[in-house]
C-alpha positions as CSV (number, residue, x, y, z in Angstrom):
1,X,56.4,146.2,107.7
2,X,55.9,146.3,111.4
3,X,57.5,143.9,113.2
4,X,57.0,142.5,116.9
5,X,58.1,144.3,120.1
6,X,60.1,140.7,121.7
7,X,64.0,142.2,121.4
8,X,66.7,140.7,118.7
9,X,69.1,138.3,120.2
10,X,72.7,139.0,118.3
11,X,76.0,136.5,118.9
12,X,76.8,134.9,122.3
13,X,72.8,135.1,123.2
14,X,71.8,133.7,119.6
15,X,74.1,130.9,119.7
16,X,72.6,130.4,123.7
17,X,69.2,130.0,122.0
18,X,70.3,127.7,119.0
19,X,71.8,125.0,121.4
20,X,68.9,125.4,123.6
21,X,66.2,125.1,120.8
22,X,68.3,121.8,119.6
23,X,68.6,120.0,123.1
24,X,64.9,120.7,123.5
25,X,64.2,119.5,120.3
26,X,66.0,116.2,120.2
27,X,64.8,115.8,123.7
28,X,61.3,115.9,122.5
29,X,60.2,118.7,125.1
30,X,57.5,120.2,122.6
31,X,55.8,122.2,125.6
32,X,58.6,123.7,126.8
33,X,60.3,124.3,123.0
34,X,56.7,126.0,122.2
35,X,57.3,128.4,125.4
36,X,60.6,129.6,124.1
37,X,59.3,130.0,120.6
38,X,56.9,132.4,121.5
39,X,59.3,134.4,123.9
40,X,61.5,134.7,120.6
41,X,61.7,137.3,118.4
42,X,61.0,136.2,114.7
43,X,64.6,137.4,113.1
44,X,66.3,135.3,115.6
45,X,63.8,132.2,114.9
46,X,64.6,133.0,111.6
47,X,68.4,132.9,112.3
48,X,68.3,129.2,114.0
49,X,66.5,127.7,111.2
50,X,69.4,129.1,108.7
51,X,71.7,127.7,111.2
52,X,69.9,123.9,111.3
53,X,70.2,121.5,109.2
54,X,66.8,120.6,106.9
55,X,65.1,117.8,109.1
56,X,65.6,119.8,112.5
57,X,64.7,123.0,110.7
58,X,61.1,121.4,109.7
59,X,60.4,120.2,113.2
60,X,60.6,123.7,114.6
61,X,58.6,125.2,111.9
62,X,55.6,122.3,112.7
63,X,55.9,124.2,116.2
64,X,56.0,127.5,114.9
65,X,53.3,127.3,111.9
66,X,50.6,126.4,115.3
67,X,51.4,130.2,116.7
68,X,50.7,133.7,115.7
69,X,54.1,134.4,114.9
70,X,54.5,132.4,111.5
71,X,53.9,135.3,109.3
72,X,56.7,137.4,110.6
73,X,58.9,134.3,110.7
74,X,58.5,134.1,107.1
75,X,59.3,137.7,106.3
76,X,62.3,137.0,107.8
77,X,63.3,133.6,105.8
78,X,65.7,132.9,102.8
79,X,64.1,132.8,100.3
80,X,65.6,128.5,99.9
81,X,64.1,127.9,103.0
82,X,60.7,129.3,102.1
83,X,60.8,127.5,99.0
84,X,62.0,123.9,101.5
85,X,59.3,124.5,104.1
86,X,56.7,125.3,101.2
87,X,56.4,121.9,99.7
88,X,55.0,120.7,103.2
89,X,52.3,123.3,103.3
90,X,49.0,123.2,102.3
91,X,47.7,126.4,99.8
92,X,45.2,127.1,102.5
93,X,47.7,127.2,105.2
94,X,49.8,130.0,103.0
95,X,47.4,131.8,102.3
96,X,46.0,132.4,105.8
97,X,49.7,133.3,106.3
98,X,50.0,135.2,103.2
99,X,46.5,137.5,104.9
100,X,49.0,138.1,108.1
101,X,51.9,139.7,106.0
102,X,52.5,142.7,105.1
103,X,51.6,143.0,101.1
104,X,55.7,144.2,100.3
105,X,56.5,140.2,102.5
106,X,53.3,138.9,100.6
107,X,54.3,139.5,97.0
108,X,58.1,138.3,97.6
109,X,57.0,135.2,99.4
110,X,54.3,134.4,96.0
111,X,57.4,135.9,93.8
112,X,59.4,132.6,95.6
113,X,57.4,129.3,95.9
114,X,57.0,127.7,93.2
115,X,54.4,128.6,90.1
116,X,51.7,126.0,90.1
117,X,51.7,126.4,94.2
118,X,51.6,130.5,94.3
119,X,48.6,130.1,91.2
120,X,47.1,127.5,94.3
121,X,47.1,130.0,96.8
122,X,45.9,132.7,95.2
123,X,42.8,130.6,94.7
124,X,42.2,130.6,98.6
125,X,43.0,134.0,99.2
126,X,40.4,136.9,100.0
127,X,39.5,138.8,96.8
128,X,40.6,142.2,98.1
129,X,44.0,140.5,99.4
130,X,44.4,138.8,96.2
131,X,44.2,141.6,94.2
132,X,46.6,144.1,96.0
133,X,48.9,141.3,95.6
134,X,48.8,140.9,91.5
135,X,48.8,144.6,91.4
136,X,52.6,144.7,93.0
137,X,53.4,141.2,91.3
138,X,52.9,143.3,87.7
139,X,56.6,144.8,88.9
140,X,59.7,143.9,88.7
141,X,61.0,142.4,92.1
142,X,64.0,144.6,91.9
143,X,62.5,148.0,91.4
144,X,60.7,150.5,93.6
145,X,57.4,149.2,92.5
146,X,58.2,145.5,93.8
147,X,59.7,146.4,97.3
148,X,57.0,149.3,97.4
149,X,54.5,148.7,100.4
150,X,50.7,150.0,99.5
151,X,49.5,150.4,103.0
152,X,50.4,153.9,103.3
153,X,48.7,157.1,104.9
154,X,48.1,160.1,102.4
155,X,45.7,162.7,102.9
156,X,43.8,165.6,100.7
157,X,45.2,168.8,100.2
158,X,42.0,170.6,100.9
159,X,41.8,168.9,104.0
160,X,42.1,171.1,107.7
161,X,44.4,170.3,110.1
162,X,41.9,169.1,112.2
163,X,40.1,167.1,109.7
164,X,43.6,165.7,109.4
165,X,44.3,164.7,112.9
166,X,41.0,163.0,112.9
167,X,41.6,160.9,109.6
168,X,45.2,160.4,110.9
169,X,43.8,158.2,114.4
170,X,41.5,156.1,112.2
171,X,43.1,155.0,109.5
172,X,46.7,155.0,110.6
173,X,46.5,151.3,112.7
174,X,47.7,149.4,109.6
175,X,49.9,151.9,107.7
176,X,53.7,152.1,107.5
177,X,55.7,155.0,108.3
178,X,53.0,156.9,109.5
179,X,55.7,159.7,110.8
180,X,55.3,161.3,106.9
181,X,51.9,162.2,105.7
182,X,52.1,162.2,102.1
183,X,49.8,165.2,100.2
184,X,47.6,164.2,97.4
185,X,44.8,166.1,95.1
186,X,42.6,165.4,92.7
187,X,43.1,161.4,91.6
188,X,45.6,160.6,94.3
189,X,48.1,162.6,92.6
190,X,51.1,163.7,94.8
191,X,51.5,167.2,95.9
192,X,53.5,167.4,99.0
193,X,54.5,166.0,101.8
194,X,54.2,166.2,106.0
195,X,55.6,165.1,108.8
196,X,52.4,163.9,111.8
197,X,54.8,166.4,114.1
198,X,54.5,169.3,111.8
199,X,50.9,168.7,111.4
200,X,50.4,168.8,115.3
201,X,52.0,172.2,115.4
202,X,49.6,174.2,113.3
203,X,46.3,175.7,114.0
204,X,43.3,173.1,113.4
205,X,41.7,176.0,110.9
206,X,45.3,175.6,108.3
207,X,44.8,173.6,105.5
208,X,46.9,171.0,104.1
209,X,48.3,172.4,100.9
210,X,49.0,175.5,103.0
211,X,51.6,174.2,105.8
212,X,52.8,170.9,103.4
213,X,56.2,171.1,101.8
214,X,55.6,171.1,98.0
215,X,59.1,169.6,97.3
216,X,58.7,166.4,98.2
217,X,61.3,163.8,96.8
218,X,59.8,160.4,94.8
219,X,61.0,157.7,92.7
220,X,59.2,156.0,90.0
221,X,57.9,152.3,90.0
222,X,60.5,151.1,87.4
223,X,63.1,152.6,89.2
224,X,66.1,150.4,89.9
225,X,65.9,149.1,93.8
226,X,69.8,150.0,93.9
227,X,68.9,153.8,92.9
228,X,65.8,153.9,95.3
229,X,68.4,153.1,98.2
230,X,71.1,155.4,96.9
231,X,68.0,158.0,97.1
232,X,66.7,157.2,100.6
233,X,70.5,157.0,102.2
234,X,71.6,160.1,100.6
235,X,68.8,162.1,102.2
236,X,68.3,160.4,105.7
237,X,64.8,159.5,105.0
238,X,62.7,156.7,106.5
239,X,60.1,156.4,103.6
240,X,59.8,157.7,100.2
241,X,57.1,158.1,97.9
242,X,56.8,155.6,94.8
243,X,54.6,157.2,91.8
244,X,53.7,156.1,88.3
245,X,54.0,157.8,85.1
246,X,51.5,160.1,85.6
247,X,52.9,161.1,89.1
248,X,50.2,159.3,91.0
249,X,50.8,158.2,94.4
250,X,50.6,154.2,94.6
251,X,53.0,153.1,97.7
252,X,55.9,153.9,99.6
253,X,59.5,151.9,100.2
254,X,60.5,152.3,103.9
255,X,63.8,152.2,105.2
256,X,63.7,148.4,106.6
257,X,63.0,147.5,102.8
258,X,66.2,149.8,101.8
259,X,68.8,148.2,104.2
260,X,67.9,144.5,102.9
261,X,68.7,146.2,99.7
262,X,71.7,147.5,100.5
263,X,72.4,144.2,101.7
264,X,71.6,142.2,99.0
265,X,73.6,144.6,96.5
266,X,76.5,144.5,98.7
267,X,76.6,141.0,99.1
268,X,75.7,140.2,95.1
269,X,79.2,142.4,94.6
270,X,81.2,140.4,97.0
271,X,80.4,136.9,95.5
272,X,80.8,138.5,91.6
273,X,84.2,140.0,92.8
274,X,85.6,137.1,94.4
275,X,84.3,134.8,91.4
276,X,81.5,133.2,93.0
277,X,78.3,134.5,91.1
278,X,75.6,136.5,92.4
279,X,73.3,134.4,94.2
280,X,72.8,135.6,97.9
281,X,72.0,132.6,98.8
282,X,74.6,130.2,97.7
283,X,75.9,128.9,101.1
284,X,72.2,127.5,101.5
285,X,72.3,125.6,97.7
286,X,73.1,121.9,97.3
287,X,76.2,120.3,96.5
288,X,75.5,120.2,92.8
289,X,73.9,123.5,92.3
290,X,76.9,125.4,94.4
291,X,79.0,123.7,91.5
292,X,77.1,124.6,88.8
293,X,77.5,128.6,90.0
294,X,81.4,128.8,90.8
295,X,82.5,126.4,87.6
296,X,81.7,129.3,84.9
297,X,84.4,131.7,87.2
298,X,86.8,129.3,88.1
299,X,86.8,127.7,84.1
300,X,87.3,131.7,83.4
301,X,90.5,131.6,86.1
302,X,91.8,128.2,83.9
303,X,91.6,129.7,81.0
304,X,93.9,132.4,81.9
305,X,96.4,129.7,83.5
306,X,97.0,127.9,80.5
307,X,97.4,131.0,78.3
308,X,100.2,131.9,81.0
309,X,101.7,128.9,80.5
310,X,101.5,128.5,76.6
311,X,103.2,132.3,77.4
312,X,106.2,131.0,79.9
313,X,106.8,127.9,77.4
314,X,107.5,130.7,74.1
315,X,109.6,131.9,76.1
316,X,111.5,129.0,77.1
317,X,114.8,129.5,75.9
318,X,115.2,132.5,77.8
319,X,114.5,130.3,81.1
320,X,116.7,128.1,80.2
321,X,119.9,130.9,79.7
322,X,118.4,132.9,83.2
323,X,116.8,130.3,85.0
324,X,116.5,132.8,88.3
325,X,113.6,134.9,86.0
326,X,111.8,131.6,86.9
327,X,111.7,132.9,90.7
328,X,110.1,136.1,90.2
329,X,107.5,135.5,88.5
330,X,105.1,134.7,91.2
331,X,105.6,138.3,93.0
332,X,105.1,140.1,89.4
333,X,101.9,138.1,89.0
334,X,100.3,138.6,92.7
335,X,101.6,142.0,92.3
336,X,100.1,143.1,89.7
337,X,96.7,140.7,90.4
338,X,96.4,142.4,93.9
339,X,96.9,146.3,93.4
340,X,94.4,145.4,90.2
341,X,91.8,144.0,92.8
342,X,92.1,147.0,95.0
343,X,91.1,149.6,92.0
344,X,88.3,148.0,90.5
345,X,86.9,147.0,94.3
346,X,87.1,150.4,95.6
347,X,85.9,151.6,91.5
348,X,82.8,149.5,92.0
349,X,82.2,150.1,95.6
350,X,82.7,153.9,94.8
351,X,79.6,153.4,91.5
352,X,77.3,151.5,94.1
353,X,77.5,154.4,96.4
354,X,77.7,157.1,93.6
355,X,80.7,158.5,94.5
356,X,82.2,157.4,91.3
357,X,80.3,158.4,88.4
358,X,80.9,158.8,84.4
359,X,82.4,162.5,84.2
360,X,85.2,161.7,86.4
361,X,86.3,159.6,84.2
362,X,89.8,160.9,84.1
363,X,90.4,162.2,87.2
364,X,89.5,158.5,88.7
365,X,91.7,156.8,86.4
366,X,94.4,159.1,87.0
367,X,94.2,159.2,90.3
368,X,94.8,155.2,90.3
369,X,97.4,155.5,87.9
370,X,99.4,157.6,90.3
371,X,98.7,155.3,93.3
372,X,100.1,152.3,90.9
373,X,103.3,154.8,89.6
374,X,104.4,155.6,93.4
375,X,103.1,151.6,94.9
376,X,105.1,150.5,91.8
377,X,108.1,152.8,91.9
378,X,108.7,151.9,95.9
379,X,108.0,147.8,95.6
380,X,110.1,147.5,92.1
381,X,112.8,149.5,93.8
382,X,112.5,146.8,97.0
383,X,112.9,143.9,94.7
384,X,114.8,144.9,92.2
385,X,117.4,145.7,95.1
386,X,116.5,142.0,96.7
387,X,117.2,140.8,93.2
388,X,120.5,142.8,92.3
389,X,122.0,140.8,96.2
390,X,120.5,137.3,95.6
391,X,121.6,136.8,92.2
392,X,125.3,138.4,91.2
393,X,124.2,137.4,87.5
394,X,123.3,138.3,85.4
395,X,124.3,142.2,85.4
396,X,120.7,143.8,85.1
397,X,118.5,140.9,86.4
398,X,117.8,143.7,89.3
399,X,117.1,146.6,87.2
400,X,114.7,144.0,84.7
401,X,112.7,142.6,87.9
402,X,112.3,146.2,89.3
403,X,111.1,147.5,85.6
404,X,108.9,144.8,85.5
405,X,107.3,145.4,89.1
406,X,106.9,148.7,88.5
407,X,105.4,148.6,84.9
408,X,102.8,145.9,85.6
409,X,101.6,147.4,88.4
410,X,101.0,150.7,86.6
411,X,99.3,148.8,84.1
412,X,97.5,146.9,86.5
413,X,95.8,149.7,88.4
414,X,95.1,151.4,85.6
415,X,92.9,149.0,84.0
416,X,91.3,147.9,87.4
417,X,90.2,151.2,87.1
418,X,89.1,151.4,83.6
419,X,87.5,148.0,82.6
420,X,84.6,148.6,85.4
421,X,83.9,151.9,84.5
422,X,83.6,151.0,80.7
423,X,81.4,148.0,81.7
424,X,79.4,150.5,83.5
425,X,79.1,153.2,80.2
426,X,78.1,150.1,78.7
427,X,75.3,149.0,81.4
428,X,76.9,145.9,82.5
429,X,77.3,144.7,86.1
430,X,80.3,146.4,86.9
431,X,80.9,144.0,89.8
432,X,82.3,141.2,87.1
433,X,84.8,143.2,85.8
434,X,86.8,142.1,89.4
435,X,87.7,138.3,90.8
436,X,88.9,136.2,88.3
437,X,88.2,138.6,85.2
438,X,90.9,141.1,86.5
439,X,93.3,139.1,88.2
440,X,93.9,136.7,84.8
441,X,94.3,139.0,82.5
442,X,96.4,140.9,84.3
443,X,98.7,137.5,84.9
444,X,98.9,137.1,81.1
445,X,99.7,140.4,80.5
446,X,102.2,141.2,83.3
447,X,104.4,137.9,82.4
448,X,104.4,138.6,78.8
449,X,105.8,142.1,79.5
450,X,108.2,140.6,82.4
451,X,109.5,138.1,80.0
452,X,109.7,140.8,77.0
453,X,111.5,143.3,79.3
454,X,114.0,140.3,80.2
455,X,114.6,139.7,76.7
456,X,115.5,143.4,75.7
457,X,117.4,144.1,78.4
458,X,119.4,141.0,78.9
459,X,119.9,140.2,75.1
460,X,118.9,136.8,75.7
């Protein structure tokens, strides 16, 4: 997707622009507000309508929707603000903006707004532009063939150098990524690839499929959008090819489409580890809705609570003969809770990245173990030693809160480490295994084994 020359304004400069836009705005200086506007570069428009709250945020947009720079402002959007500024619009209005976008923007901004309107649009849209759309709607959003951009430059093989060059000036005004040439024969079928430098090196006479580079690297259009970035990161490319199962060359994903992938996946992880769903846009959802997401999680993290305490009330009469085990169980529980954290985040962060992967099974848990056997050795030797000079009885209450430091944090980085891997050999979202998944169980079982190894050792 191109995107307009006017440079990104970032922190102390955005914020500048936000309060500027707002005094404007309230002040009711629509000429002047219109001049900034269009001296602003659509990400940071994009940016201050995140930033304001629903009734300002329309009032710019009535400014902006009268300028040429509406259709990048909407590739830029949330996809709730699309869907809030949407219900004002007219279908004829969207799809003259729809026309401006690229097709990638086009198809996610029909994927948004509501059914009945997209079906609307689509009625007022050119047929050409209507139909390149449906062809990328037929994919899955979140696969190489729904953030695969059409408008790409391929050429013949047969083709000379200077037959090339010549195609290359025409065509090339509206096509992404135009630094990589992509080699086709026959039905469009890919063959090769080049880059437009290489092709200005070689004699005008050389044909294509004579100075291309056969191994060119593709995904396929049901390709998972998470594997398509893995792909493009791992070999420093800007574009890649996306082909169908008969190795036909229908679009490419550039690298702008891969970082908000990236993004996205990174930020789905972060809200599913700390227990807050998956939903990138949560911070933009109403009250209720927000409630709805985090209430499955946090009734996950209750659950867990009362089974802790159901476990501290069996063992009750032990309390009651060493009431200082009372103290310790805290530490044991955030203990164990935080070193589990650390090994299924950097387990899940390592599978995103593919650094982690199926056949290292053992040597990843291992390792982990290990890290929990020497974290656990030096903090149940710290507190057991804290323990042995607070409390002069009884006897072993030292040795019994060390044990139990040490054990449940063994335990805990070991299955921090197992439970997302299994989740993965079992294709589920690794990312849940973390948050409050990890953390409870491991609070239910690190107090029953604290209270068990209390119960051994101090014959109570």
């Amino acid at each position: 997707m191109e995107k307009t020359a006017k440079r990104e304004m970032i922190g102390f400069e955005g914020k500048v622009l936000l309060d500027t836009l707002r005094r404007l705005q309230r002040r009711g200086a629509t000429e002047n507000l219109l001049k900034l506007i269009l001296k602003t570069h659509p990400a940071d428009l994009a940016w201050v309508c995140r930033s304001l709250p629903p009734a300002d945020r329309k009032k710019i947009f009535e400014i902006i929707a009268n300028t040429d720079l509406v259709a990048d402002f909407f590739s830029e959007l949330d996809d709730a603000i699309i869907v809030e500024l949407a219900e004002d619009l007219t279908p004829v209005f969207l799809a003259d903006v729809i026309s401006k976008m690229a097709p990638d923007d086009a198809a996610d901004l029909l994927e948004v707004i509501p059914n009945a309107l997209a079906s609307d649009v689509r009625t007022h849209m050119e047929r050409d532009d209507r139909d390149e759309l449906e062809e990328l709607l037929k994919y899955d959003p979140e696969t190489a063939g729904g953030i695969m951009s059409p408008d790409f430059m391929y050429l013949d093989e047969n083709l000379t150098v200077e037959e090339a060059i010549s195609k290359v000036q025409k065509r090339s005004e509206d096509k992404e990524m135009v630094f990589y040439l992509y080699i086709t024969h026959g039905d469009g079928h890919l063959t090769g690839v080049l880059s437009l430098r290489e092709l200005l090196l070689h004699p005008m006479h050389r044909q294509l499929k004579n100075i291309m580079n056969p191994r060119v690297i593709s995904v396929t259009t049901d390709m998972d959008q998470g594997e398509v970035a893995h792909i493009v990161s791992q070999y420093n490319l800007l574009a890649i090819p996306v082909v169908d199962a008969t190795f036909k060359l229908i679009g490419i994903v550039t690298v702008d489409d891969v970082i908000d992938v990236i993004r996205e996946e990174a930020t789905e992880d972060f809200f599913q580890m700390a227990g807050a769903g998956k939903d990138n846009e949560i911070l933009l959802k109403p009250l209720h809705q927000k409630i709805i997401l985090r209430a499955p999680w946090l009734f996950a993290s209750w659950i867990g609570g009362i089974t802790a305490m159901f476990i501290i009330n069996g063992f009750q009469h032990e309390l009651q003969k060493v009431l200082a085990l009372a103290s310790f169980i805290p530490i044991i529980a955030g203990m164990g809770g935080n070193i589990a954290t650390q090994s299924s985040t950097i387990v899940v962060r390592g599978m995103a990245t593919g650094r982690v992967n199926m056949p290292q099974f053992f040597h990843i848990v291992g390792r982990e173990t290990l890290v929990g056997i020497v974290l656990g050795v030096m903090f149940g030797l710290l507190l057991g030693l804290m323990a042995t000079f607070r409390y002069a009885t009884p006897t072993y209450l030292g040795v019994v809160v060390g044990i139990s430091v040490c054990s449940v944090m063994i335990m805990a980085a070991s299955l921090g480490t197992i439970i997302p891997m299994l989740l993965k050999r079992f294709h589920i979202d690794a990312a849940i295994a973390t948050g409050p998944f990890i953390t409870t169980s491991i609070d239910v079982l690190g107090i029953s084994l604290y209270f068990s190894v209390a119960k051994y050792m101090l014959k109570i």
